[in-house]
C-alpha positions in Angstrom: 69.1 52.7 213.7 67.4 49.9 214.9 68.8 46.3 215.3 66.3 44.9 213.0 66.4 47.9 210.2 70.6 47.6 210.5 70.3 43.9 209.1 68.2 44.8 206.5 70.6 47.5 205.3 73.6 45.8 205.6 71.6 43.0 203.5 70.7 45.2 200.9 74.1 46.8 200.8 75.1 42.8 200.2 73.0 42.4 197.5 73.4 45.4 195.5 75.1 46.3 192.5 78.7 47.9 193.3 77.5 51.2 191.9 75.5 51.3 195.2 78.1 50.2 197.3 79.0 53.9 198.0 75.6 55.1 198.9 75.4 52.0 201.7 78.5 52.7 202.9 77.3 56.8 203.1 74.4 55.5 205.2 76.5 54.1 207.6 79.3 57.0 207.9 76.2 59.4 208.3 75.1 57.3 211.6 78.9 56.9 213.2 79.8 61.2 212.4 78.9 63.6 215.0 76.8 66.8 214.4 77.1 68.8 212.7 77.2 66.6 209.3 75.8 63.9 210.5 72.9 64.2 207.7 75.0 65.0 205.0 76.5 63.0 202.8 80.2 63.4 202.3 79.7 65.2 198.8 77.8 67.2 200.2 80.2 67.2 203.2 82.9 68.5 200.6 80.6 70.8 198.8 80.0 72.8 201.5 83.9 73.1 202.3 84.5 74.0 198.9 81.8 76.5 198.8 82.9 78.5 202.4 86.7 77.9 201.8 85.8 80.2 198.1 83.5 82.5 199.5 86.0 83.3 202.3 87.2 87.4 202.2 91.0 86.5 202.5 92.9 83.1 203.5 96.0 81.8 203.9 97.6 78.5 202.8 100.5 76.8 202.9 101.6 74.6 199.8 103.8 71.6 199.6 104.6 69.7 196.6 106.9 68.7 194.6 109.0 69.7 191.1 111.5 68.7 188.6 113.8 71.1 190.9 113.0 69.5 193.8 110.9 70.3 197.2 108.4 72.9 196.5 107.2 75.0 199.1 104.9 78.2 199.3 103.3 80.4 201.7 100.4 81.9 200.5 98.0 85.2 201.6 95.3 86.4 199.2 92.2 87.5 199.2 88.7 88.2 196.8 90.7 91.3 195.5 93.0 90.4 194.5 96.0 91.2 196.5 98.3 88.7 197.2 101.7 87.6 198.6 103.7 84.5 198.1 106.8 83.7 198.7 107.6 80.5 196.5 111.0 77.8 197.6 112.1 75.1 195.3 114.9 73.4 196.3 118.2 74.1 195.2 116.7 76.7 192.3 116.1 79.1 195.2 113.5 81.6 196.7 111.4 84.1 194.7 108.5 86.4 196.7 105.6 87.8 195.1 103.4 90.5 195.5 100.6 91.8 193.3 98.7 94.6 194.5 96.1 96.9 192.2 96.6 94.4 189.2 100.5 94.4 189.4 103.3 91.9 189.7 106.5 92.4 191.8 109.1 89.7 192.7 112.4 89.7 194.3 114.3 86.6 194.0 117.3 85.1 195.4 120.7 84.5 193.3 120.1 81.0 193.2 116.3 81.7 191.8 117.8 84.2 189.1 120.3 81.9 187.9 117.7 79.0 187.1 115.1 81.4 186.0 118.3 82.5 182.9 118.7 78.8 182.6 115.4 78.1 181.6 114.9 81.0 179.3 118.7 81.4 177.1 116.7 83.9 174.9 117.4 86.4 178.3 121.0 86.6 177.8 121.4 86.9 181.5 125.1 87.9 183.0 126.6 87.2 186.0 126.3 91.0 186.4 123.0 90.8 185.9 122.3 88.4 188.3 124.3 90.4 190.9 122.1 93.7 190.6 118.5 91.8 190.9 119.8 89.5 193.6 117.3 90.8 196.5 115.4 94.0 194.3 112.0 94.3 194.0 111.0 94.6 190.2 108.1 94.1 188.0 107.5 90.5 187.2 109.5 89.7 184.2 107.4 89.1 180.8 107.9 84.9 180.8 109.1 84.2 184.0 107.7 80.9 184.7 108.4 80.9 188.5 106.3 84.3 188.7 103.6 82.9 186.9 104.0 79.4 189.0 103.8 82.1 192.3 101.0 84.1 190.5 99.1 81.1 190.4 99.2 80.3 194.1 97.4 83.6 194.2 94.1 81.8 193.1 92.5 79.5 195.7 91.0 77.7 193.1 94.1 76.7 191.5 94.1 73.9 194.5 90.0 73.4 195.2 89.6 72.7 191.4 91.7 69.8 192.4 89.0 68.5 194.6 86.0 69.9 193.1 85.8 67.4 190.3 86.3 64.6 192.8 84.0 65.5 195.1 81.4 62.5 194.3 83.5 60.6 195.7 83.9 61.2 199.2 83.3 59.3 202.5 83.3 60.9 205.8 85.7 59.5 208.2 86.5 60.3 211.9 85.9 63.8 214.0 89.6 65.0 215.3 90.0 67.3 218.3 93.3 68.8 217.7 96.3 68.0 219.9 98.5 70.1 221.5 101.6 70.4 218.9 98.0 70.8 216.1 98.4 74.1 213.7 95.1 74.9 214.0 92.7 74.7 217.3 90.1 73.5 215.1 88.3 69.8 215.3 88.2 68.5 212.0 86.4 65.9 210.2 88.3 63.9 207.8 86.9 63.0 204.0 88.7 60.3 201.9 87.8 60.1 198.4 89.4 58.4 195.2 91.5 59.5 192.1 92.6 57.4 189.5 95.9 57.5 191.4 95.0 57.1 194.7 93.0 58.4 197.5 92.9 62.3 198.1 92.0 63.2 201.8 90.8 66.6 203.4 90.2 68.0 207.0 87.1 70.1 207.3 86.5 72.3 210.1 83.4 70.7 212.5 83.0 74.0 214.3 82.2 77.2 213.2 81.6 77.7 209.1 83.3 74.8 207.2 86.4 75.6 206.0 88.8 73.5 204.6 91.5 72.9 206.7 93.7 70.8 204.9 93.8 68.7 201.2 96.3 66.2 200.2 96.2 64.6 196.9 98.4 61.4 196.0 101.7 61.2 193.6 99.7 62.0 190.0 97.0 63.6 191.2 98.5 67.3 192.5 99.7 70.3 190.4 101.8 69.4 187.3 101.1 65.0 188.4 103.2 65.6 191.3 101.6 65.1 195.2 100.3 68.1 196.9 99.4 69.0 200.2 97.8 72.3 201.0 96.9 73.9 204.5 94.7 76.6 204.7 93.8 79.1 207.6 93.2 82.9 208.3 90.0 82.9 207.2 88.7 86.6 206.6 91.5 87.9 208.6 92.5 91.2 207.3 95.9 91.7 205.7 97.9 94.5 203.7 99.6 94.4 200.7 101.7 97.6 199.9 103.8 98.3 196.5 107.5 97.4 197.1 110.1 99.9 196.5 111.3 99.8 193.1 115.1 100.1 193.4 116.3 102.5 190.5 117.7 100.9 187.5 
């Protein structure tokens, strides 16, 4: 942009009503971000993310958050079919994995897990006993189990870009990273903040290649159940297999 056409901007951008503020600053982040979105917009920046990261055949992400058990952690493969595998952490209520494969359910949770999953549900009647058998079995997901249907949920990709989607007006494009060498992905990424009512929700969208998201983090009251949420995704269309555990007999 020319000297002369910069100071009229900026002028404009000075006189104008806040709800054009975005759109001036827009004009400038378009000039200062490299190719290849240097003409879009950062909705449309976001869009586009959203719109590969769906499309994509399979993916893999890893979730962080948090709950009223403490540090939630999941790792996360799934793709259009279906088919998925999670195996869900949270904090000192313990470890449950998932798989669902041809419309089907199967866990196989820790003690830990199985005690706080009877504690939440007195209805089960659930024995020390009981607990001892399922400790480590496979078995179909329990009718009610709400940490199965917390996992089964982490099957659906949208479960996490709805987060955005809604937001997505409001983005600005930041800087162009090259990754580093400790970087989980090999990627460079261009950064996108945007706002919430609680904050400001940030995402890393890959600059090469098709534009995945890399990367989403949503403040404290913006994330799954209120609670902050970050979520890294990767292995775009990579093929995986999900097979039907062994059921272990009764």
């Amino acid at each position: 942009m020319r000297p002369l056409a910069r100071t009229a901007a900026a002028a404009l951008c000075t006189m104008t009503a806040l709800a054009l503020t975005a759109a001036c600053g827009t004009l400038f982040d378009d000039e200062r971000t490299a190719a290849p979105y240097a003409r879009l917009t950062g909705p449309e920046v976001v869009n586009k993310a959203l719109a590969s990261t769906r499309s994509a055949k399979s993916v893999r992400m890893a979730v962080e958050t948090t709950s009223a058990e403490g540090p939630v952690s999941a790792f996360v493969a799934t793709d259009v079919r279906g088919a998925c595998t999670v195996t869900l952490s949270m904090g000192t209520a313990g470890t449950l994995e998932l798989v669902r494969t041809e419309g089907t359910v199967y866990t196989r949770s820790d003690a830990a897990m199985l005690k706080e999953t009877a504690a939440q549900d007195g209805s089960r009647k659930t024995t020390a006993a009981d607990v001892e058998k399922l400790t480590g079995r496979w078995v179909k997901a329990p009718t009610g189990d709400p940490h199965a249907k917390l996992a089964e949920r982490y099957c659906d990709r949208e479960t996490f870009l709805g987060l955005v989607a809604p937001k997505s007006g409001t983005a600005r494009k930041g800087k162009t990273t090259t990754p580093g060498p400790d970087s989980s992905s090999d990627v460079p990424t261009l950064t996108v903040n945007g706002r919430t009512d609680e904050g400001t929700w940030t995402a890393s969208i890959a600059s090469e290649g098709r534009p995945y998201l890399q990367r989403m983090r949503l403040p404290d009251g913006a994330g799954s159940h209120g609670r902050p949420l970050t979520v890294e995704f990767s292995g775009f269309n990579q093929p995986f297999s999900v097979k039907k555990p062994k059921i272990s007999p009764s």
